[in-house]
C-alpha positions as CSV (number, residue, x, y, z in Angstrom):
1,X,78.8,-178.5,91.8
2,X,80.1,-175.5,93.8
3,X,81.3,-172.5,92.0
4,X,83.7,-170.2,93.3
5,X,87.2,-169.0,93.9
6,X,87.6,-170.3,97.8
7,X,90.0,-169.5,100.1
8,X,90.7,-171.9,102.9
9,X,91.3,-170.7,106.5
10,X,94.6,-169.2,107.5
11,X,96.5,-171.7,109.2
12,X,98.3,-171.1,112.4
13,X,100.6,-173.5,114.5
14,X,98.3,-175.4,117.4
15,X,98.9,-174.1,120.9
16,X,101.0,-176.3,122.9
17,X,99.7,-178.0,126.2
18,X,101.7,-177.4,129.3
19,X,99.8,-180.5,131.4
20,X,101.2,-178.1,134.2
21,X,99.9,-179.3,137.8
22,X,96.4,-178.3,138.4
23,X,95.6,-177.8,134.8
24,X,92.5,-178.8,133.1
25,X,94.5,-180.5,130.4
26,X,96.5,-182.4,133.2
27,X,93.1,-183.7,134.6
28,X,91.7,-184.7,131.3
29,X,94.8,-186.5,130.1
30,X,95.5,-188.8,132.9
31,X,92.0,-190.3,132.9
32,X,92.6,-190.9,129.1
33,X,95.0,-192.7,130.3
34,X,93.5,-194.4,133.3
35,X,90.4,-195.5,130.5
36,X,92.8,-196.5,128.2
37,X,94.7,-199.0,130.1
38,X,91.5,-200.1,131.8
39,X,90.5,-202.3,128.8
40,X,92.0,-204.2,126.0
41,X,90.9,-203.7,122.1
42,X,90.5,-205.2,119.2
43,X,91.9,-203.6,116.5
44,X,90.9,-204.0,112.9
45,X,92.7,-203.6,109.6
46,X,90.4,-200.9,107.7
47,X,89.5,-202.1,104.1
48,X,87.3,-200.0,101.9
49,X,85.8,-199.0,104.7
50,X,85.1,-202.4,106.4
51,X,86.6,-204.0,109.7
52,X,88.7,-206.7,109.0
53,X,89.6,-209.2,111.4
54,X,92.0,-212.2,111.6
55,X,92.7,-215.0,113.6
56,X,96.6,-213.9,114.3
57,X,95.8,-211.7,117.4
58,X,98.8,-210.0,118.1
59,X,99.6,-208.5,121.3
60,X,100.5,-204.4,122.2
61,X,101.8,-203.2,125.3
62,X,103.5,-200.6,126.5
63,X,107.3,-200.3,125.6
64,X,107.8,-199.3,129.7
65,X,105.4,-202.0,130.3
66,X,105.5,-204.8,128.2
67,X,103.4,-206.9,130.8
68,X,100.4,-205.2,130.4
69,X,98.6,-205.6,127.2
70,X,96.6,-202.7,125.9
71,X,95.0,-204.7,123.3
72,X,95.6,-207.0,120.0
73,X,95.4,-206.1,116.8
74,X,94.9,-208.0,113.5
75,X,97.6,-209.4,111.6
76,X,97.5,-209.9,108.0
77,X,98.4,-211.5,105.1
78,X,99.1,-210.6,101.2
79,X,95.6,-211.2,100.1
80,X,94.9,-208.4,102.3
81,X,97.4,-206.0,101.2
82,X,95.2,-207.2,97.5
83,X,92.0,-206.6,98.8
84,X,93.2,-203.1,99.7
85,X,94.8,-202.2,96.7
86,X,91.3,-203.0,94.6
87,X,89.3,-200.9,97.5
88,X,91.5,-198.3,96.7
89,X,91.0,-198.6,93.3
90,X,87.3,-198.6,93.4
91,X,87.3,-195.1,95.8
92,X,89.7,-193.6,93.0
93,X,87.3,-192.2,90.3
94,X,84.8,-190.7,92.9
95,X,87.8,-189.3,95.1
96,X,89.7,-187.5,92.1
97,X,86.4,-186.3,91.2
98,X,85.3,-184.3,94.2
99,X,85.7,-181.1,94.1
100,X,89.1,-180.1,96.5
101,X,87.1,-177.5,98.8
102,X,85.0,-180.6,99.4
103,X,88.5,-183.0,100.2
104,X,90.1,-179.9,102.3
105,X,86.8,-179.4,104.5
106,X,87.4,-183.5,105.3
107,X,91.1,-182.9,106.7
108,X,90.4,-179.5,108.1
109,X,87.7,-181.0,110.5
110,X,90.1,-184.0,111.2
111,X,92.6,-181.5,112.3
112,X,89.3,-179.8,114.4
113,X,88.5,-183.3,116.2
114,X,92.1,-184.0,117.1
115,X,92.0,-180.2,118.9
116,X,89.7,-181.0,120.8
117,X,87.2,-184.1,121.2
118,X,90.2,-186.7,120.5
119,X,93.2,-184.4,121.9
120,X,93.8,-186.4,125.0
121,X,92.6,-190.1,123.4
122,X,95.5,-189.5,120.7
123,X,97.7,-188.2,123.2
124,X,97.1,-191.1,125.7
125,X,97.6,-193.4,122.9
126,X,100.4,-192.1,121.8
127,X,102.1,-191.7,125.4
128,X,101.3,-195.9,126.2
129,X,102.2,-197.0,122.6
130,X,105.4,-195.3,121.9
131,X,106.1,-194.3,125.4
132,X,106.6,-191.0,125.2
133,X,105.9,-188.6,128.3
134,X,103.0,-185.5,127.5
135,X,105.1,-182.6,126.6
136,X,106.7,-185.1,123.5
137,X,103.2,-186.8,122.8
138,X,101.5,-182.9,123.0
139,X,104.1,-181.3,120.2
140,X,104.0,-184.9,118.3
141,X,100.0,-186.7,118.2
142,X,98.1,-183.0,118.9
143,X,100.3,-180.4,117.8
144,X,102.2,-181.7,115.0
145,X,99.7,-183.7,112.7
146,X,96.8,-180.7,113.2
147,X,99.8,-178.6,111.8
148,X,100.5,-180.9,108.7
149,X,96.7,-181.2,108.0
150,X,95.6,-177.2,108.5
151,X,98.7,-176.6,106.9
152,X,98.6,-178.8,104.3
153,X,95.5,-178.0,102.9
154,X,96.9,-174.0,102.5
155,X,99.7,-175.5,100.5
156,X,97.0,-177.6,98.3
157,X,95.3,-174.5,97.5
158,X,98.3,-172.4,96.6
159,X,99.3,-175.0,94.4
160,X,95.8,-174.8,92.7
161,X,96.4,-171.2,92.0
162,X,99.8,-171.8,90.2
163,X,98.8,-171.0,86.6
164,X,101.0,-169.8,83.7
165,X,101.2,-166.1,83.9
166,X,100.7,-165.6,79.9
167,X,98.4,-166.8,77.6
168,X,98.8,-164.6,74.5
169,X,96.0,-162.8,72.6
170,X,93.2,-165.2,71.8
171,X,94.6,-168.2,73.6
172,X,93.9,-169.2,77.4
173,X,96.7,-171.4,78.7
174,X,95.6,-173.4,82.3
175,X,97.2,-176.3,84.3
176,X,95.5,-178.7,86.4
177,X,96.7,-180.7,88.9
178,X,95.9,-184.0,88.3
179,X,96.1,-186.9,91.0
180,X,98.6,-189.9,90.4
181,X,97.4,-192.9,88.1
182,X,96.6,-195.5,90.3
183,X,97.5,-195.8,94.2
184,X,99.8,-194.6,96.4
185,X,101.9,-196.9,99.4
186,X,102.4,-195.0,102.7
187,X,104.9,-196.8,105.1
188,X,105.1,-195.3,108.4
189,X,107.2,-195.0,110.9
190,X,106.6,-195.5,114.9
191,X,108.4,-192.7,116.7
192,X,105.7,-190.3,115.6
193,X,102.6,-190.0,115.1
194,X,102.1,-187.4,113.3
195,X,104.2,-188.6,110.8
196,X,102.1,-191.7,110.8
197,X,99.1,-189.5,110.2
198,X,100.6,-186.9,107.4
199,X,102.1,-189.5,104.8
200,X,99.0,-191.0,104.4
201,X,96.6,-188.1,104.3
202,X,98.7,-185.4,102.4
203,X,98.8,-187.7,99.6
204,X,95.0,-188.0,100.0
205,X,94.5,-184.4,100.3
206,X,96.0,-184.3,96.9
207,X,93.2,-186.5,95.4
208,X,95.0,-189.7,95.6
209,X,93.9,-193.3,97.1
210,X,96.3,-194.8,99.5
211,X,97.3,-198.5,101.1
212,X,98.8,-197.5,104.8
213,X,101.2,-199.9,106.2
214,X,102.1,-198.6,109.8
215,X,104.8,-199.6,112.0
216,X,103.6,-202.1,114.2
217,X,104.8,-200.6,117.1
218,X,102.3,-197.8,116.4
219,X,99.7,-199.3,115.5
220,X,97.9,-198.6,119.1
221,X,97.5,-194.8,118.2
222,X,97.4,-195.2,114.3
223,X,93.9,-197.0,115.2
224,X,92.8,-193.7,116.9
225,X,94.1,-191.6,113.7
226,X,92.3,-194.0,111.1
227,X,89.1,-193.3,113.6
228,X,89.2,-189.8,113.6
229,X,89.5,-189.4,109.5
230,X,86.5,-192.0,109.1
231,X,84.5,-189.3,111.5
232,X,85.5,-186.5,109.6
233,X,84.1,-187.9,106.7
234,X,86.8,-189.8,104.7
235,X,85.0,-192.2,102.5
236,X,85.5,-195.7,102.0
237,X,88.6,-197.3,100.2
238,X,90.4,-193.7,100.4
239,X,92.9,-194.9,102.5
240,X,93.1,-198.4,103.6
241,X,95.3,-199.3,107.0
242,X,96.7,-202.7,106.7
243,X,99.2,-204.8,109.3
244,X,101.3,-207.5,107.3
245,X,104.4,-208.0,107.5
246,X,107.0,-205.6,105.1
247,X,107.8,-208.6,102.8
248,X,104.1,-209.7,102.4
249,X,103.4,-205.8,101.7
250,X,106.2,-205.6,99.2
251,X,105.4,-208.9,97.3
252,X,102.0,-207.7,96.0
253,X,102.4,-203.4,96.1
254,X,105.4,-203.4,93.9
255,X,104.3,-206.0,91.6
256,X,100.9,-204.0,91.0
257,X,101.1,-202.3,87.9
258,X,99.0,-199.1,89.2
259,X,101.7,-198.5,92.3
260,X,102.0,-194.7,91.4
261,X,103.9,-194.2,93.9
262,X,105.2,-194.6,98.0
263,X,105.2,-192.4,100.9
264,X,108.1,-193.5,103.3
265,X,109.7,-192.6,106.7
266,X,112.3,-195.5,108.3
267,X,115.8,-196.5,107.5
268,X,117.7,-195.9,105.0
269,X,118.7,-199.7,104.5
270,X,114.8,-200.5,103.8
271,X,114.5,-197.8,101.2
272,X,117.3,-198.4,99.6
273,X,116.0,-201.8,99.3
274,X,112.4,-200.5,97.8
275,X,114.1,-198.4,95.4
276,X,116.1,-201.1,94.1
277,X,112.8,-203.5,93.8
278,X,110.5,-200.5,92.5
279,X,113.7,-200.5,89.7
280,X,113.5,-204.2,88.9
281,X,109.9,-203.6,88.1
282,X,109.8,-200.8,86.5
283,X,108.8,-202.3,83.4
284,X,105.5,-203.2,85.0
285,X,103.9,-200.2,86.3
286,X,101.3,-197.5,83.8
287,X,103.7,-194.7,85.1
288,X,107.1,-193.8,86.7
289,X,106.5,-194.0,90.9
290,X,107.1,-191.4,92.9
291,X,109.5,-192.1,95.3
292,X,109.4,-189.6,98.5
293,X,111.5,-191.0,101.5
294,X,112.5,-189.6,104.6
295,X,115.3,-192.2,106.4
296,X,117.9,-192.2,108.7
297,X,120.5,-189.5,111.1
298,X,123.2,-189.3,112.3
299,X,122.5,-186.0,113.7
300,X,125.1,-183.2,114.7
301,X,125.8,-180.3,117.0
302,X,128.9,-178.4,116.6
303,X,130.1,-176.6,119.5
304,X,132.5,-173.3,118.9
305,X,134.8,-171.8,121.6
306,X,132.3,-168.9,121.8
307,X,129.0,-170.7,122.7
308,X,127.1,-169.7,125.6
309,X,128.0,-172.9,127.7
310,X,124.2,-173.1,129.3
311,X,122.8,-173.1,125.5
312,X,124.8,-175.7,124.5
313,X,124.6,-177.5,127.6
314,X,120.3,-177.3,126.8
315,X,120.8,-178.2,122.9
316,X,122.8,-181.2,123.6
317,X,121.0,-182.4,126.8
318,X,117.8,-181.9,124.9
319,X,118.5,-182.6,121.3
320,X,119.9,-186.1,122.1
321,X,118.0,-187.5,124.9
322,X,114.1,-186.5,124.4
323,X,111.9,-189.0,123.3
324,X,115.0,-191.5,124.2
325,X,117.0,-190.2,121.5
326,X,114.4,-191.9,119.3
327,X,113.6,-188.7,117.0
328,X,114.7,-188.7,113.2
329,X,116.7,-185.1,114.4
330,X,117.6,-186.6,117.3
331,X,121.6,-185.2,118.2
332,X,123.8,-188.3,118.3
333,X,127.4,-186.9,117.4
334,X,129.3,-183.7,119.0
335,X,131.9,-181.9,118.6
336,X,133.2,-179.5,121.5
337,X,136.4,-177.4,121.4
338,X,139.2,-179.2,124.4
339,X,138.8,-175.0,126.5
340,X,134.6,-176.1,126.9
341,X,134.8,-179.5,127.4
342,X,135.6,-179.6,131.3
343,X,132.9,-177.2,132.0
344,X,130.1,-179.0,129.6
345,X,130.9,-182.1,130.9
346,X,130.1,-180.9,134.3
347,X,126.9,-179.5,133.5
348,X,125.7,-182.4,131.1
349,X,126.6,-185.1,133.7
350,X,124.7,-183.3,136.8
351,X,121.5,-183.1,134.3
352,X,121.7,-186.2,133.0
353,X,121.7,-188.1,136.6
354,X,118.8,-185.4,137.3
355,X,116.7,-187.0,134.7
356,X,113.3,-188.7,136.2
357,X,113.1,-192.2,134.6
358,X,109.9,-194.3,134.7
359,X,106.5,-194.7,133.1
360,X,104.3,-192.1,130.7
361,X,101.7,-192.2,133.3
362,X,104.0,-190.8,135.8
363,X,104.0,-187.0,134.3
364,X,107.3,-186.3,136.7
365,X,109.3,-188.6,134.5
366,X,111.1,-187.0,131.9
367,X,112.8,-190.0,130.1
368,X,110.8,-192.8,129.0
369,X,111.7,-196.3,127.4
370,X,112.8,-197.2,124.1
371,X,110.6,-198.8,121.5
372,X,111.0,-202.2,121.6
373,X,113.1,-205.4,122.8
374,X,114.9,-205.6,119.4
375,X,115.8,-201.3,120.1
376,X,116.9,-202.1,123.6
377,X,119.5,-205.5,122.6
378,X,121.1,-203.0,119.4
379,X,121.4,-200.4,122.1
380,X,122.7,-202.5,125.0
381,X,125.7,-204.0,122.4
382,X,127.0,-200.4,121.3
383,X,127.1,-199.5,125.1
384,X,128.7,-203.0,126.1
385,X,131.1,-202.1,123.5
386,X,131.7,-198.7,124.5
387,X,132.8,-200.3,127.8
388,X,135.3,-202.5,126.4
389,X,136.7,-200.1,123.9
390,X,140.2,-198.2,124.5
391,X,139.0,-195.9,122.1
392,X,135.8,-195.0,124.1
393,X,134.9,-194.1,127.9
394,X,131.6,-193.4,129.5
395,X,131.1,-190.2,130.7
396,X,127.5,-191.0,132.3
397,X,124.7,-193.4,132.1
398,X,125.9,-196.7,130.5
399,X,123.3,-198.7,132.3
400,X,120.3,-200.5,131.5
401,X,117.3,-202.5,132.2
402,X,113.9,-204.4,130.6
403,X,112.5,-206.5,133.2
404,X,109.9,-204.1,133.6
405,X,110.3,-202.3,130.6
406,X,112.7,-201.1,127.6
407,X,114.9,-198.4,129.6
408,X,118.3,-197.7,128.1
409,X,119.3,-194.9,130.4
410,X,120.5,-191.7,129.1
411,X,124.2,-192.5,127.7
412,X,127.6,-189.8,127.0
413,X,130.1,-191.7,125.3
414,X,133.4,-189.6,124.9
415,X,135.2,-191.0,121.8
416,X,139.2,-190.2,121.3
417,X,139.2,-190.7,117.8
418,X,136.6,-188.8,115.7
419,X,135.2,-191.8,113.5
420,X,134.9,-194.1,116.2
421,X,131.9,-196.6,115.6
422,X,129.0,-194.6,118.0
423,X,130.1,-191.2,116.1
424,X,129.2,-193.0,112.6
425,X,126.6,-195.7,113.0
426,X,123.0,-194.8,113.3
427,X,122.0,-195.9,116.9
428,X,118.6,-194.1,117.2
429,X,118.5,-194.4,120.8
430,X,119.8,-192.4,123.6
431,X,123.8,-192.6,122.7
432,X,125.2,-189.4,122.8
433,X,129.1,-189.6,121.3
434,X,131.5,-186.6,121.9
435,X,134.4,-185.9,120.0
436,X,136.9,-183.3,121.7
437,X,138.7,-181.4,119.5
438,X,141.7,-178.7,120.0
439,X,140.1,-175.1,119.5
440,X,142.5,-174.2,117.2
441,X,141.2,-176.8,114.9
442,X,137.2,-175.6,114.3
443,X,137.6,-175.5,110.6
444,X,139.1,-178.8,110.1
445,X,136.7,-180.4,112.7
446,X,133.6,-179.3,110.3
447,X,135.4,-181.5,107.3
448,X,135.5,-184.2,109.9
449,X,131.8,-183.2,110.4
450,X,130.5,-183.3,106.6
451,X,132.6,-186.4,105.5
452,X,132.2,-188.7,108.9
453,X,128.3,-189.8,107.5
454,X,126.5,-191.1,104.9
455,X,123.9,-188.7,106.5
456,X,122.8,-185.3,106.0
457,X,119.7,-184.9,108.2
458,X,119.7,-182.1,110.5
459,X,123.0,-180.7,112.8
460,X,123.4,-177.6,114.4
461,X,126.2,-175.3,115.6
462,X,126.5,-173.6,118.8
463,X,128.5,-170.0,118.6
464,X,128.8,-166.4,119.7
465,X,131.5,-165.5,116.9
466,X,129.4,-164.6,113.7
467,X,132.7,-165.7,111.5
468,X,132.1,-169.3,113.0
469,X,128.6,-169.4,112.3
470,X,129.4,-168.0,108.8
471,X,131.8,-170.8,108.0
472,X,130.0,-173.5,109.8
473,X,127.0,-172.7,107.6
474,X,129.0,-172.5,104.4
475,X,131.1,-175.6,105.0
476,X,128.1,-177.8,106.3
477,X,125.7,-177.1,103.5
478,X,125.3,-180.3,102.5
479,X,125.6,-182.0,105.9
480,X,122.1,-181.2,106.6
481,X,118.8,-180.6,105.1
482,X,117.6,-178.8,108.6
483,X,120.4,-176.6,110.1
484,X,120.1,-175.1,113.5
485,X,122.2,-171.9,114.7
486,X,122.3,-171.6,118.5
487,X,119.8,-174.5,118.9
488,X,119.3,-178.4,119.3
489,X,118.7,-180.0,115.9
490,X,115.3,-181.3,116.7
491,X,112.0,-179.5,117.0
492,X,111.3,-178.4,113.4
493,X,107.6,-176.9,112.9
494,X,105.2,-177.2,110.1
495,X,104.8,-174.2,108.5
496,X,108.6,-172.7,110.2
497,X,111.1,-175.3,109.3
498,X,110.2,-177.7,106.5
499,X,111.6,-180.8,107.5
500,X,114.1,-183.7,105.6
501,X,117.7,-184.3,104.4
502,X,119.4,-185.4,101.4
503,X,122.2,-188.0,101.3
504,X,121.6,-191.5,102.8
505,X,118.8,-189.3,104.7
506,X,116.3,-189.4,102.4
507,X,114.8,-187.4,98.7
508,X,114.3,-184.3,101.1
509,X,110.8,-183.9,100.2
510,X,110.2,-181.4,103.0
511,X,107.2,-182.6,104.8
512,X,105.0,-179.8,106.4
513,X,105.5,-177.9,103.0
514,X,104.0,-177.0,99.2
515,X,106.9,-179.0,98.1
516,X,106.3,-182.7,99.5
517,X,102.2,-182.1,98.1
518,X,103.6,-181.5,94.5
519,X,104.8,-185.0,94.5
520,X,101.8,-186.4,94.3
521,X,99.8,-184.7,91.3
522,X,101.1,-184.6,88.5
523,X,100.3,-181.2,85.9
524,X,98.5,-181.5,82.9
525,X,99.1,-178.4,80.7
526,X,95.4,-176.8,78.3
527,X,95.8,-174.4,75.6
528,X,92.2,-173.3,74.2
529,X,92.6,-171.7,71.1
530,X,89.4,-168.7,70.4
531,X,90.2,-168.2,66.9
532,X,92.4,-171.2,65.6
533,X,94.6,-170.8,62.3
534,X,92.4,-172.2,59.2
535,X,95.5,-172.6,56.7
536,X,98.9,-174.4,57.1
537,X,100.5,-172.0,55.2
538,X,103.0,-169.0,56.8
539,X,103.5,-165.5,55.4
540,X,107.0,-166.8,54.7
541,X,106.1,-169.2,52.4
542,X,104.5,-166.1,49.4
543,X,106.7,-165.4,46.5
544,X,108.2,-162.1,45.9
545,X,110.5,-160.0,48.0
């Protein structure tokens, strides 16, 4: 065994890629691409280290391109989700046991290989499986999830360190962090991969065993992920990455009596729903579950009569319609002052019909598709709807296709009433609803703000006047668990902006900080004793006075 006080290398936030014309990056990427849609694969479920294949072969394409199929992967069934809860299981004593230099140098040369020798595999999948164009699949599947894990592993090591700062004379009083009784559910979302890659391994990182459930819309790059940790040296039944069906998952993880505890991103109706069943069975599990959830937005910016019209023009253009308005931070609702509104309007329409719309593998298109068939219908009603409405009129966009592929195109709804259904409903898509208030009204438009939805995920206001930023901060404290001044309400960075909400939006956690790894040990206080007390008796106790 290694002896030593170690410390880890000093993390720092992964250059971004431009994928500029002429670039190296530019070349390399595009043939990752070209290589990638060249073939189809076969992608395994990954069971204590085995390849598990089915007979359900299940087809993945490109949400821009649903024709072409990319590959299949392996759908399965509850006896699955067992045999990966007892592989988990069996890794547990062995993984708790290594020493956490050992666990750290695993992750840290995961976060090396996706820097470098998988950058542009990861990226390419990313880009064909959850359409996104390079700059979003850069920040997200290269940037993002080397962040969490380089990161991560500085938090780990700080929270190591934490020890009581007295131990009186003759005593030495320690804490260890000790990994979760039994395993650990990750459910992962599709619209980023790096999310996909963090709730599983963070919990790892931490010394725990994990059954990985992806979405199965990103399945196609979660395959590259699970690759890249098995090279780095992750050993057998650490995590397992299984693809059954949420129900099928649910019937045999929350039944188990060692769930310790589940890792989520998604809505907030599905884990309101988990709660309620890990609840029911409460009675069965060895300890109480962590629950750590990070769910829905309805995401603001708040526009004052002094805002620089071109940086709120830029945070609303970009905060609700990158990555299709398909980010957790994504801006949905806003609020501009009646004197602004004319001039915005202008400058958001003329960009929004700028907007290149097409393909990932066409790097001059900005805007992408949306996820799926079931995304595109949901979107396509709320935008019918719009249409109809007296209460609603489309400023721009409104439109949309999917004989090719998913393409909502880039939608400004301007709502006369400030709770109609677009302000209030989670879309996650790109909608983009506009309230127009008087100017004179700014204080009672942020009460309309906080109490409008049962979210509290990130928002933002846009302002000159330090008073108005004051108040907006002040009054919005609890609308948001990430608050932007003078910026779109996406974009938060591991390591600068800890990241998650409260209210209907989730435990807020904070992923990408020392505060989501401390849900997943759990302390055990020592006190050794160098010369213990030999008598019961206190001085007290003597007669006389």
């Amino acid at each position: 065994m290694s002896k030593g006080f170690f410390t880890v290398p000093v993390p720092a936030n992964e250059p971004v890629y431009t994928y500029a014309v002429g670039t190296k990056e530019r070349k390399l990427l595009k043939a990752a691409i070209d290589e990638a849609r060249s073939k189809q694969i076969d992608i395994p479920m990954y069971i204590g280290g085995k390849e598990i294949t089915t007979s359900k072969k299940v087809n993945l394409a490109p949400p821009h391109d649903h024709q072409h199929i990319l590959g299949q992967y392996n759908q399965g069934e509850k006896s699955h989700v067992t045999d990966a809860i007892n592989a988990a299981l069996a890794a547990k004593k062995d993984w708790e046991n290594l020493a956490w230099e050992d666990r750290a140098a695993i992750f840290l040369k995961a976060a090396e290989l996706i820097s470098g020798k998988y950058r542009y595999e990861l990226n390419a999948a990313t880009m064909l499986g959850q359409s996104k164009n390079p700059y979003q699949a850069e920040i997200d599947s290269a940037c993002e999830i080397i962040d969490f894990l380089r990161f991560n592993v500085q938090y780990m090591s700080e929270i190591y360190k934490q020890q009581p700062p007295v131990s009186g004379k003759g005593v030495w009083n320690r804490v260890e962090q000790r990994p979760l009784e039994g395993f650990v559910f990750a459910l992962t979302p599709f619209n980023f991969t790096a999310i996909a890659g963090n709730l599983p391994s963070c919990v790892a990182m931490m010394g725990n065993v994990v059954v990985w459930k992806p979405s199965n819309t990103q399945i196609y790059s979660a395959n590259v992920l699970m690759k890249i940790f098995r090279e780095a040296g992750l050993p057998d039944g650490v995590i397992n990455l299984v693809y059954v069906s949420g129900p099928d998952a649910g019937d045999v993880i929350f039944q188990h009596p060692d769930f310790a505890g589940i890792h989520f991103t998604g809505s907030t109706g599905v884990f309101q729903d988990i709660w309620k069943t890990i609840g029911d069975n409460i009675h069965r599990y060895k300890t109480y579950p962590r629950i750590v959830g990070e769910t829905g937005g309805k995401d603001f910016i708040v526009v004052h009569p002094s805002a620089d019209l071109k940086a709120a023009n830029t945070a609303l253009v970009r905060g609700a319609f990158e990555y299709q308005g398909q980010k957790c931070s994504a801006a949905s609702r806003a609020y501009i002052p009646k004197s602004l509104w004319p001039a915005l309007k202008e400058s958001m329409t003329t960009d929004v019909k700028s907007f290149t719309i097409g393909g990932t593998e066409d790097f001059t298109n900005f805007f992408n598709a949306v996820i799926d068939e079931k995304s595109f219908d949901k979107l396509a009603k709320y935008i019918d709807r719009a249409k109809e409405s007296n209460e609603a009129e489309i400023v721009v966009g409104g439109t949309y296709d999917k004989s090719k592929g998913y393409f909502i195109h880039p939608t400004i709804i301007e709502a006369s009433k400030p709770d109609y259904e677009t302000m209030v409903e989670e879309l996650f898509g790109p909608v983009l609803t506009v309230y127009v208030y008087e100017d004179a009204k700014f204080e009672e438009t942020l009460d309309i703000v906080d109490t409008t939805s049962i979210y509290a995920l990130t928002g933002s206001i846009i302002a000159q006047d330090r008073y108005a930023i004051n108040l907006a901060t002040d009054k919005l404290r609890h609308a948001a668990g990430n608050f932007y001044v003078n910026d779109k309400c996406t974009g938060a960075v591991v390591g600068q902006q800890p990241f998650g909400g409260a209210r209907g939006s989730g435990t807020n956690d904070k992923a990408g900080s020392m505060i989501n790894l401390l849900r997943w040990v759990s302390p055990r206080t020592i006190k050794e004793t160098f010369n213990p007390d030999t008598d019961y008796r206190y001085p007290f106790l003597e007669k006389g006075e």
